[in-house]
C-alpha positions as YAML, in Angstrom:
chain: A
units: angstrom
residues:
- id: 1
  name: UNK
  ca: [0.00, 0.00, 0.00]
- id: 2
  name: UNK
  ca: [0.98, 3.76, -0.54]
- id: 3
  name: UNK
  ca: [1.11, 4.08, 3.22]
- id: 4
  name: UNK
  ca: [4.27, 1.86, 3.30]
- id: 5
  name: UNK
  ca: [6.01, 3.66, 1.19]
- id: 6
  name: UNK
  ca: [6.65, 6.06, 3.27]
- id: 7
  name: UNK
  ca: [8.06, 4.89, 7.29]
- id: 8
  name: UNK
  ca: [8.83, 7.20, 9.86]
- id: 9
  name: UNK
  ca: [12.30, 6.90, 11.13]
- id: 10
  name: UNK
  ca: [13.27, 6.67, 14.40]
- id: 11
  name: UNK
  ca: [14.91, 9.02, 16.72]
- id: 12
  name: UNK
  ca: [16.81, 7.30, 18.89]
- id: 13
  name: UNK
  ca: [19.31, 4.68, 17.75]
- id: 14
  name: UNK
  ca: [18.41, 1.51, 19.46]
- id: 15
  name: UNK
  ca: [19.95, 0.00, 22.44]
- id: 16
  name: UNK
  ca: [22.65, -2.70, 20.67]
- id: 17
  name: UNK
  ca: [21.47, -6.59, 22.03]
- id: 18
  name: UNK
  ca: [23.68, -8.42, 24.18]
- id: 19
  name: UNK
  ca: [24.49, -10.80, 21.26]
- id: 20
  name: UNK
  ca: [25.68, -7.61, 18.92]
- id: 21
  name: UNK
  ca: [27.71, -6.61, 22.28]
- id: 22
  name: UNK
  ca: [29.24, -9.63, 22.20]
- id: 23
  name: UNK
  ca: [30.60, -9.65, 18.38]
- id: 24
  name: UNK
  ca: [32.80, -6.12, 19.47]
- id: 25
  name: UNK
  ca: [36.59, -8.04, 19.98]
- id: 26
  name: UNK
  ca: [37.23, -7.29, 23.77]
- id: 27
  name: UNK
  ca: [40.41, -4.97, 23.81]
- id: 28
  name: UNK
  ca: [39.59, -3.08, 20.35]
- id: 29
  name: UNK
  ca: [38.70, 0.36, 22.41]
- id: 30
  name: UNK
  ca: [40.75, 1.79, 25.16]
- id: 31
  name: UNK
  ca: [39.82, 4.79, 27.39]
- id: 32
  name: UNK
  ca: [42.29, 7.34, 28.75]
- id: 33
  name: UNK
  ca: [42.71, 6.88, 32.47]
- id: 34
  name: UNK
  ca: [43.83, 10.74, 32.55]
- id: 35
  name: UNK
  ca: [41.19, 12.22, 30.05]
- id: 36
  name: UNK
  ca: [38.60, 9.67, 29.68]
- id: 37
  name: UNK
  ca: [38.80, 9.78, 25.86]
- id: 38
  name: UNK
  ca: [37.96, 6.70, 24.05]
- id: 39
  name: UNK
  ca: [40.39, 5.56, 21.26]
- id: 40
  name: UNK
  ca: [41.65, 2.65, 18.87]
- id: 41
  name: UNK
  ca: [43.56, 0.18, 21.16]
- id: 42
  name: UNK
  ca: [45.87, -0.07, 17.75]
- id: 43
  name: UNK
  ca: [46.54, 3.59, 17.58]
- id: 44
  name: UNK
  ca: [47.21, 3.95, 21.27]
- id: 45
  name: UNK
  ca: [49.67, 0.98, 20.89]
- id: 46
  name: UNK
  ca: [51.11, 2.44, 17.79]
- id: 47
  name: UNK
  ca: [52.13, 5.56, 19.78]
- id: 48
  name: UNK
  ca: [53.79, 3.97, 22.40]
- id: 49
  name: UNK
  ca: [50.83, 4.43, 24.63]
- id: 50
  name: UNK
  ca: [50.86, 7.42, 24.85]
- id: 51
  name: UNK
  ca: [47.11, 9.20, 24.68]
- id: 52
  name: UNK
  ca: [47.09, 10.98, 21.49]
- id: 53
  name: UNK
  ca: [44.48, 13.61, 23.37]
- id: 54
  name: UNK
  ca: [45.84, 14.04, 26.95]
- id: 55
  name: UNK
  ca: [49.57, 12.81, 26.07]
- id: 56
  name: UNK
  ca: [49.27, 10.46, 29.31]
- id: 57
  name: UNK
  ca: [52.00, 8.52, 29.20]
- id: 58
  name: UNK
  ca: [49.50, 4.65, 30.11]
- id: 59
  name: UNK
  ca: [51.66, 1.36, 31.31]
- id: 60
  name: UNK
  ca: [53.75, -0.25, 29.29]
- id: 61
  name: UNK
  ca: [54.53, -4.26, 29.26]
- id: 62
  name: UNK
  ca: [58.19, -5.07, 29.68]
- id: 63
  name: UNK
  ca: [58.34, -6.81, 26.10]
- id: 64
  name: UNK
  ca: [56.35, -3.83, 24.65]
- id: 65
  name: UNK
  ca: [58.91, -1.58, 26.09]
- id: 66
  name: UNK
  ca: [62.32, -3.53, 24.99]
- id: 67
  name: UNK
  ca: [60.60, -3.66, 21.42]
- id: 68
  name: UNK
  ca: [60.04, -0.16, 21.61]
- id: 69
  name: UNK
  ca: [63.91, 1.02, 22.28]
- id: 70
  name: UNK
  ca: [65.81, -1.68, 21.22]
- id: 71
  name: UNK
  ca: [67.13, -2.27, 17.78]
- id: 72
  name: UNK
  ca: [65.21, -5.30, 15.79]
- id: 73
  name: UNK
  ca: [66.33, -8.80, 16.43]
- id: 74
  name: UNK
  ca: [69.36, -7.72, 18.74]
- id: 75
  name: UNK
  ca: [67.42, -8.60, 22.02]
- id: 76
  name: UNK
  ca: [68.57, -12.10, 24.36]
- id: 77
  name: UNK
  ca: [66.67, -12.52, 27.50]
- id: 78
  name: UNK
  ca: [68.35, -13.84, 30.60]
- id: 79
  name: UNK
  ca: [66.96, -16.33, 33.25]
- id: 80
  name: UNK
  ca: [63.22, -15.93, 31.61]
- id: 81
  name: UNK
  ca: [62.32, -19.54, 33.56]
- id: 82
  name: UNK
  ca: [63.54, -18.11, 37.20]
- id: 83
  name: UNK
  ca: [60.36, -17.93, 39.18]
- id: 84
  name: UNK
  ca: [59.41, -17.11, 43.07]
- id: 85
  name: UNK
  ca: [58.91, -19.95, 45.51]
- id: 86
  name: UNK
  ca: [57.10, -19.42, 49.08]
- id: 87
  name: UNK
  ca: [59.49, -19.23, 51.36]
- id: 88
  name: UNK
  ca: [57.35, -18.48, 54.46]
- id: 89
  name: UNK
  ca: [54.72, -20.54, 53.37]
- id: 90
  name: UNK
  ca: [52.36, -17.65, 52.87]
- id: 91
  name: UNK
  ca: [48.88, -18.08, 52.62]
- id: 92
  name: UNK
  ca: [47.61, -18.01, 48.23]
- id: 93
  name: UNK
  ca: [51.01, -16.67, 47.49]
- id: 94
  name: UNK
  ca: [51.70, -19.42, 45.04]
- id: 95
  name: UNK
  ca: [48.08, -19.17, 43.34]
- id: 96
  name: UNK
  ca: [48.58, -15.81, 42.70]
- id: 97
  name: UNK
  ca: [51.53, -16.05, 41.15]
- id: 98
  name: UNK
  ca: [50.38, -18.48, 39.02]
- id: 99
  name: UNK
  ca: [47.39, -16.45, 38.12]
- id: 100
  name: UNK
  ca: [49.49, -13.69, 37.09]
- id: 101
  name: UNK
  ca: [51.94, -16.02, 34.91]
- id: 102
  name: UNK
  ca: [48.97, -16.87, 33.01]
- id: 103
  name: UNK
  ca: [47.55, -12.99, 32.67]
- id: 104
  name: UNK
  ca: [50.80, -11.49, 31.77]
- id: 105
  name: UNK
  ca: [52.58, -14.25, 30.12]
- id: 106
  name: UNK
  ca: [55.53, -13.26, 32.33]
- id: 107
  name: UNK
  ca: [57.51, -15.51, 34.87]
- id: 108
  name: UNK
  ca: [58.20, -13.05, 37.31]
- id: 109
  name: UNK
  ca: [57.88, -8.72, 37.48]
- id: 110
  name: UNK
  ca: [61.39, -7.87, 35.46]
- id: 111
  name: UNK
  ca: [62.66, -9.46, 31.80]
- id: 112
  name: UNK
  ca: [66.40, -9.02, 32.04]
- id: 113
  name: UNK
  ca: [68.88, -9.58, 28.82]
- id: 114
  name: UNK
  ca: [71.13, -7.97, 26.36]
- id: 115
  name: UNK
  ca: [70.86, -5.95, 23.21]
- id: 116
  name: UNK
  ca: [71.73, -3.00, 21.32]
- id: 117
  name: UNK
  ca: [70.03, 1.11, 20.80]
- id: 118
  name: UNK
  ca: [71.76, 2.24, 18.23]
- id: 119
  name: UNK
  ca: [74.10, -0.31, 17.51]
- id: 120
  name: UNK
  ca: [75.59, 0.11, 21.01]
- id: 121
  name: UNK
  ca: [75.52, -3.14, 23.14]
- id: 122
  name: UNK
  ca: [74.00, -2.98, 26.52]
- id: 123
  name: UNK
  ca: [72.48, -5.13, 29.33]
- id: 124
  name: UNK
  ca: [68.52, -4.15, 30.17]
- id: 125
  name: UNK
  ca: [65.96, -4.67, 32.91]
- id: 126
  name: UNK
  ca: [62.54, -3.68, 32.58]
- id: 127
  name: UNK
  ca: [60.01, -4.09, 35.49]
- id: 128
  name: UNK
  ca: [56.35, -4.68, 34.75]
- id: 129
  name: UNK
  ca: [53.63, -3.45, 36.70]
- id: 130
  name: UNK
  ca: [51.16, -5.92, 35.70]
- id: 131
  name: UNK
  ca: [53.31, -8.58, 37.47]
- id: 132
  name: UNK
  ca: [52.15, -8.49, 41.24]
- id: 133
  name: UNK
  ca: [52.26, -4.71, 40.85]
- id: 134
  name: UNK
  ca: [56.24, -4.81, 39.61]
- id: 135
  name: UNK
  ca: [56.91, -5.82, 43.55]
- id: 136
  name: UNK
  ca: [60.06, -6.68, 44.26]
- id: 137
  name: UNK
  ca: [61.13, -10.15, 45.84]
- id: 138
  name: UNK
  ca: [63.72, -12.49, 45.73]
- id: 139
  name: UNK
  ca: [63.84, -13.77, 42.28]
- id: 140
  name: UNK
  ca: [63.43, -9.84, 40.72]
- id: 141
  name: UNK
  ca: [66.52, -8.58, 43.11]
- id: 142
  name: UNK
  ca: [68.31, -11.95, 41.91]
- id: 143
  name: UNK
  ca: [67.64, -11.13, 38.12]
- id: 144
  name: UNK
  ca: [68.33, -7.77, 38.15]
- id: 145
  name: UNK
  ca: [71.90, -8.40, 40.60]
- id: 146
  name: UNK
  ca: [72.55, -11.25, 37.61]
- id: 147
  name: UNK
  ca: [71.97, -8.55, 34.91]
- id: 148
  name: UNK
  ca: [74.30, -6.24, 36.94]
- id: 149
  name: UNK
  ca: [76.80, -8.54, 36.83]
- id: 150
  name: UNK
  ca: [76.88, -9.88, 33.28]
- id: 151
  name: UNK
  ca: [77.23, -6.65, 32.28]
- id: 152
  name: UNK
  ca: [80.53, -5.71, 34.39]
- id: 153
  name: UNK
  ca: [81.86, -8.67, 32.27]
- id: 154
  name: UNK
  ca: [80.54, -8.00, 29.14]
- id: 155
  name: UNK
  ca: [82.17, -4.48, 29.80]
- id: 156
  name: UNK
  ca: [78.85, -3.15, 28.32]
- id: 157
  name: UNK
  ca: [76.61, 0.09, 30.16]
- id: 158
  name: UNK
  ca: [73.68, -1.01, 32.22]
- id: 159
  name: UNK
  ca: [69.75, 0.57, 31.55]
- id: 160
  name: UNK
  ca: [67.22, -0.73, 33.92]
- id: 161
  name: UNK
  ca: [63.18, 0.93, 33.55]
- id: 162
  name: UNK
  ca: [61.60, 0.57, 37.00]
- id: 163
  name: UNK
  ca: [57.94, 0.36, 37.51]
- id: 164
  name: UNK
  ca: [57.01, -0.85, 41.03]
- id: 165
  name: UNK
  ca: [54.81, -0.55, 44.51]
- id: 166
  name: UNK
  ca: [57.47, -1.92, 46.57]
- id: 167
  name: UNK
  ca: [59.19, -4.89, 48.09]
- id: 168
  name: UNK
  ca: [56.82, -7.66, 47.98]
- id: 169
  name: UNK
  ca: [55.15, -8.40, 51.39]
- id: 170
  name: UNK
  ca: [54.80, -11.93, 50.62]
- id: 171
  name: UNK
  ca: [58.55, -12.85, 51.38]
- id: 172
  name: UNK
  ca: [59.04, -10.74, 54.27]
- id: 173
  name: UNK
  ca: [63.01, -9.87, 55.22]
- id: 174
  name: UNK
  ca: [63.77, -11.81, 52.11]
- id: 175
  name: UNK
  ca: [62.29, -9.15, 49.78]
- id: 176
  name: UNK
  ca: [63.77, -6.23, 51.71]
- id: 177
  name: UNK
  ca: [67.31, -7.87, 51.15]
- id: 178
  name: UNK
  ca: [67.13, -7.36, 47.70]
- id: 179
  name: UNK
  ca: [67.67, -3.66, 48.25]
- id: 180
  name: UNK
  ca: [70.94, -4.26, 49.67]
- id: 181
  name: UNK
  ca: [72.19, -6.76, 47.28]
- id: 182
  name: UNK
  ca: [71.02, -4.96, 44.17]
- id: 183
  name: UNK
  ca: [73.03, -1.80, 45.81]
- id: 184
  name: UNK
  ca: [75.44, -3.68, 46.22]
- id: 185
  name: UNK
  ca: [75.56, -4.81, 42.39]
- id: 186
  name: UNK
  ca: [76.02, -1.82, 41.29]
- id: 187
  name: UNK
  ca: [78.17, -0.21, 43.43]
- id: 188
  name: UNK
  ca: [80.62, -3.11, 42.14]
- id: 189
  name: UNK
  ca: [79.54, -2.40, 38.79]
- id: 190
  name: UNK
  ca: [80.36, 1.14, 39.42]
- id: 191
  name: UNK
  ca: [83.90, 1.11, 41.25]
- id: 192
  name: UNK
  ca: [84.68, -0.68, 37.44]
- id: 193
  name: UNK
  ca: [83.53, 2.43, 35.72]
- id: 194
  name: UNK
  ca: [80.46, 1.12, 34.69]
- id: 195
  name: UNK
  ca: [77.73, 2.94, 33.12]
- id: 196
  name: UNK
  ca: [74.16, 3.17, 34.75]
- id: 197
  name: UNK
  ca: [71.45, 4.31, 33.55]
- id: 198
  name: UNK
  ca: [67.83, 4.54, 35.36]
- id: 199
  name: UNK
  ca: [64.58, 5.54, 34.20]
- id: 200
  name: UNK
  ca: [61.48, 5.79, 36.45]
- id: 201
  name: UNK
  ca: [58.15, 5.12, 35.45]
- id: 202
  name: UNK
  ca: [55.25, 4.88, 36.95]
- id: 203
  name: UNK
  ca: [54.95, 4.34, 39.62]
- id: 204
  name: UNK
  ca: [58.42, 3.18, 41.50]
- id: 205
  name: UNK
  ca: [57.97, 3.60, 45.11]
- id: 206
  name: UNK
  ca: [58.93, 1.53, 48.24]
- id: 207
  name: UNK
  ca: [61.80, -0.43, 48.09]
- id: 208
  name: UNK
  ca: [62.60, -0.12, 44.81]
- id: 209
  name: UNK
  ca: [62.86, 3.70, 44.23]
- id: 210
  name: UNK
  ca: [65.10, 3.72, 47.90]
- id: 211
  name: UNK
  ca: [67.73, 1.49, 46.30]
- id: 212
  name: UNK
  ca: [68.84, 0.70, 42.33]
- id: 213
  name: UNK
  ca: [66.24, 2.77, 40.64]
- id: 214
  name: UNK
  ca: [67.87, 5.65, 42.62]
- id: 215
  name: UNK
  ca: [71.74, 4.48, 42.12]
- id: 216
  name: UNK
  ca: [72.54, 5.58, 38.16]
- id: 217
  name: UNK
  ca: [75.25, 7.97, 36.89]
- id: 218
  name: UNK
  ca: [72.04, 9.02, 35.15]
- id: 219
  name: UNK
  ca: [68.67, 9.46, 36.80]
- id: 220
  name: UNK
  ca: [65.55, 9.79, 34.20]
- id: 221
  name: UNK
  ca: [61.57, 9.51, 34.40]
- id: 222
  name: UNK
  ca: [58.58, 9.34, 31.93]
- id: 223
  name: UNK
  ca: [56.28, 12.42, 32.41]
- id: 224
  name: UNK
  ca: [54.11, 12.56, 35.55]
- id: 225
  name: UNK
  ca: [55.27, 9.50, 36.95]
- id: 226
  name: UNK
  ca: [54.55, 8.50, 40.51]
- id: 227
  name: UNK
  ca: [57.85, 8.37, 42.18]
- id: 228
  name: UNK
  ca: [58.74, 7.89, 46.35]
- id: 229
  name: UNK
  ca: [59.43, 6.07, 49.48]
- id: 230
  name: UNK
  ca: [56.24, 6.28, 51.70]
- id: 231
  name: UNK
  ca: [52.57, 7.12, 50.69]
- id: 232
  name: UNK
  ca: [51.46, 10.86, 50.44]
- id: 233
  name: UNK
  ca: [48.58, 10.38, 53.04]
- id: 234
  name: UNK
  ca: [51.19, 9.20, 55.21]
- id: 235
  name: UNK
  ca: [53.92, 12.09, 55.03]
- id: 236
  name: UNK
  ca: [51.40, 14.23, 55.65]
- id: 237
  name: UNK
  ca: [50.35, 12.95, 58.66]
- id: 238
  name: UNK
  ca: [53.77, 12.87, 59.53]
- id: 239
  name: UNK
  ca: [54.35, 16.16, 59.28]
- id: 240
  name: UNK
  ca: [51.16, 17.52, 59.84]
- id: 241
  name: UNK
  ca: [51.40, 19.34, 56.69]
- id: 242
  name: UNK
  ca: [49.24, 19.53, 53.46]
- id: 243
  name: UNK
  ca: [51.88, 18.84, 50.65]
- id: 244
  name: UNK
  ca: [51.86, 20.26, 47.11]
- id: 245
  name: UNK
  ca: [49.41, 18.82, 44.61]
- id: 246
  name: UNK
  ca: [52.66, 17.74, 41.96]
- id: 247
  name: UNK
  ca: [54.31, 16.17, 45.31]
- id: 248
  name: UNK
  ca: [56.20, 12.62, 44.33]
- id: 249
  name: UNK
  ca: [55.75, 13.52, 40.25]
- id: 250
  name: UNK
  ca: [58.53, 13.24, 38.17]
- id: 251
  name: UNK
  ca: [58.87, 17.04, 37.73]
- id: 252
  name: UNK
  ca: [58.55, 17.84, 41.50]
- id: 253
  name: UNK
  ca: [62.29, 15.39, 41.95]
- id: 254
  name: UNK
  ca: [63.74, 17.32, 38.58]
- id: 255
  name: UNK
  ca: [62.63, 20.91, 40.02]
- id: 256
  name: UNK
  ca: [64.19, 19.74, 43.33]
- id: 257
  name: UNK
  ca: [67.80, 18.08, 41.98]
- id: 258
  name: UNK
  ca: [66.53, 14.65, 42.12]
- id: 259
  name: UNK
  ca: [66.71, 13.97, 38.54]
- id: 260
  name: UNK
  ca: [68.94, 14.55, 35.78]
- id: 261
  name: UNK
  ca: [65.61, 15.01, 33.05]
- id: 262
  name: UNK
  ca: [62.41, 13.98, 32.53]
- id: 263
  name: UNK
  ca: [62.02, 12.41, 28.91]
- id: 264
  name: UNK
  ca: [59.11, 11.90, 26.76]
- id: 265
  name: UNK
  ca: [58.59, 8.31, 25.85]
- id: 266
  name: UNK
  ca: [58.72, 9.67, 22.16]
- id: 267
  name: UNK
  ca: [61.96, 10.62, 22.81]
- id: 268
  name: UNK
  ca: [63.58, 7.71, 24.90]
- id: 269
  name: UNK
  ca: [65.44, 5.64, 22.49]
- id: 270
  name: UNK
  ca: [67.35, 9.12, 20.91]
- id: 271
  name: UNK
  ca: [68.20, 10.25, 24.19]
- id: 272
  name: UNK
  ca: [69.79, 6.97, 25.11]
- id: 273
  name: UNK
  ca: [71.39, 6.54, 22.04]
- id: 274
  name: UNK
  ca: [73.24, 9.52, 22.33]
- id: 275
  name: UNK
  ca: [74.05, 9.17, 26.18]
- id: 276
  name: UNK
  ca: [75.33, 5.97, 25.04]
- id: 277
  name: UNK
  ca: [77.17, 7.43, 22.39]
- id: 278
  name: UNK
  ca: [78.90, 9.41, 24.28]
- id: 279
  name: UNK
  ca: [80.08, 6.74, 26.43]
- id: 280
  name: UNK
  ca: [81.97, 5.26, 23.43]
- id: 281
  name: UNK
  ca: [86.16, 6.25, 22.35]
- id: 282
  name: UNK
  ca: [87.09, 4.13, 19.29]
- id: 283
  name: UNK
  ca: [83.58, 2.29, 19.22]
- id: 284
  name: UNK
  ca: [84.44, 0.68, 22.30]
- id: 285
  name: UNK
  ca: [82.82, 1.35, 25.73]
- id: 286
  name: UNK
  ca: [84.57, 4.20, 27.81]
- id: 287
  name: UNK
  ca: [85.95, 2.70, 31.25]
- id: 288
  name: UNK
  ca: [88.15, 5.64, 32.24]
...
């Protein structure tokens, strides 16, 4: 009939089913934890995760990182089947590391190994916060001392990227020796004229930003990182004082000394090539 030629359209779009929910790939849309934007998980991944909108600078995972700044096919992981036992027999501490195995595809909170940024061989850690929160226990001190150490023979700088809440509760004393022997490490390392290099991200706190994230000849961080010993809330109460809203950021340390620069993650892998560079007579590594 004539009538049905002609059909009113609707308004509002309609509510999408649970079944056309369900054919959206989980993962395809992130948003922003800074600005709330929504974008293409691709796009955000493509730009080193960093929001296109807000330029938050989101988590990265260790492997995304080590892809990101060093050169292709140069990279050989150390120790990658070390993993934590239970030493005091804590209650679901071995469940949830082997929940986390199977989320992150990781074997413990740091990938350790060897590689080169612009053709100039070095030793890496990288921390991952997705890893019991990048906390540090026995076997991440023992990777990263191991790291440490192969690269005092190799004669070769050492970069490490820290991203961590802390020495991890779950092994007790054991955890909090780590700080010590990773110190340690590097003061070794160091008395050899070796080259450190740290770079904060966020968040390193607790244990881990009071000893080797601390401890390089240079000290960087990522934008707006999170980066101290004890919680604001509690310094605070400490000293019964309110403390300034960019207290424990990256650019609070580098406005008060405690940092050599803050870098953007566009510009990492340039800035450590040439550090590195430097750090070079005759294409060999500078010991003096």
């Amino acid at each position: 009939m004539l009538k049905d030629l002609f059909v009113k359209k609707k308004k509002y779009a309609a509510i999408p089913s649970e079944h056309a929910k369900q054919d959206v790939p989980e993962g395809i849309m992130t948003k922003c934890s800074n600005c709330k934007k929504i974008m293409y998980s691709k796009e955000l991944i493509k730009n080193l995760k960093v929001c296109m909108n807000c330029d938050h600078h989101h988590p990265m995972t260790a492997y995304e990182r080590i892809s990101s700044l060093l050169d292709e096919d140069t990279f050989i992981e150390y120790d990658k089947d070390m993993i934590s036992k239970n030493p005091l027999d804590f209650p679901d501490y071995v469940s949830k590391l082997e929940k986390d195995r199977q989320k992150t595809k990781l074997n413990e909170a740091v990938v350790t190994g060897e590689g080169e940024i612009s053709g100039i061989r070095l030793v890496i850690a990288v921390m991952d916060s997705s890893f019991r929160m990048g906390s540090m226990g026995s076997v991440v001190g023992e990777k990263i001392t191991r790291a440490i150490e192969k690269a005092k023979e190799l004669k070769v700088p050492f970069l490490i990227f820290t991203a961590s809440g802390g020495a991890r509760m779950q092994e007790g004393v054991l955890s909090l020796m780590q700080m010590a022997k990773t110190s340690s490490a590097l003061k070794l390392f160091s008395d050899q004229k070796g080259l450190i290099i740290s770079v904060m991200t966020h968040p390193t706190t607790g244990g881990v930003s009071a000893s080797f994230a601390s401890l390089g000849d240079y000290n960087f961080a990522e934008p707006r990182a999170l980066i101290g010993f004890a919680g604001r809330r509690i310094i605070e109460q400490t000293i019964r004082e309110e403390l300034p809203d960019d207290f424990q950021t990256s650019e609070f340390l580098l406005k008060h000394g405690q940092l050599d620069s803050v870098i953007h993650r566009h510009e990492m892998k340039d800035t450590l090539g040439n550090i590195l560079d430097l750090h070079q007579v005759g294409g060999e590594f500078d010991d003096r």
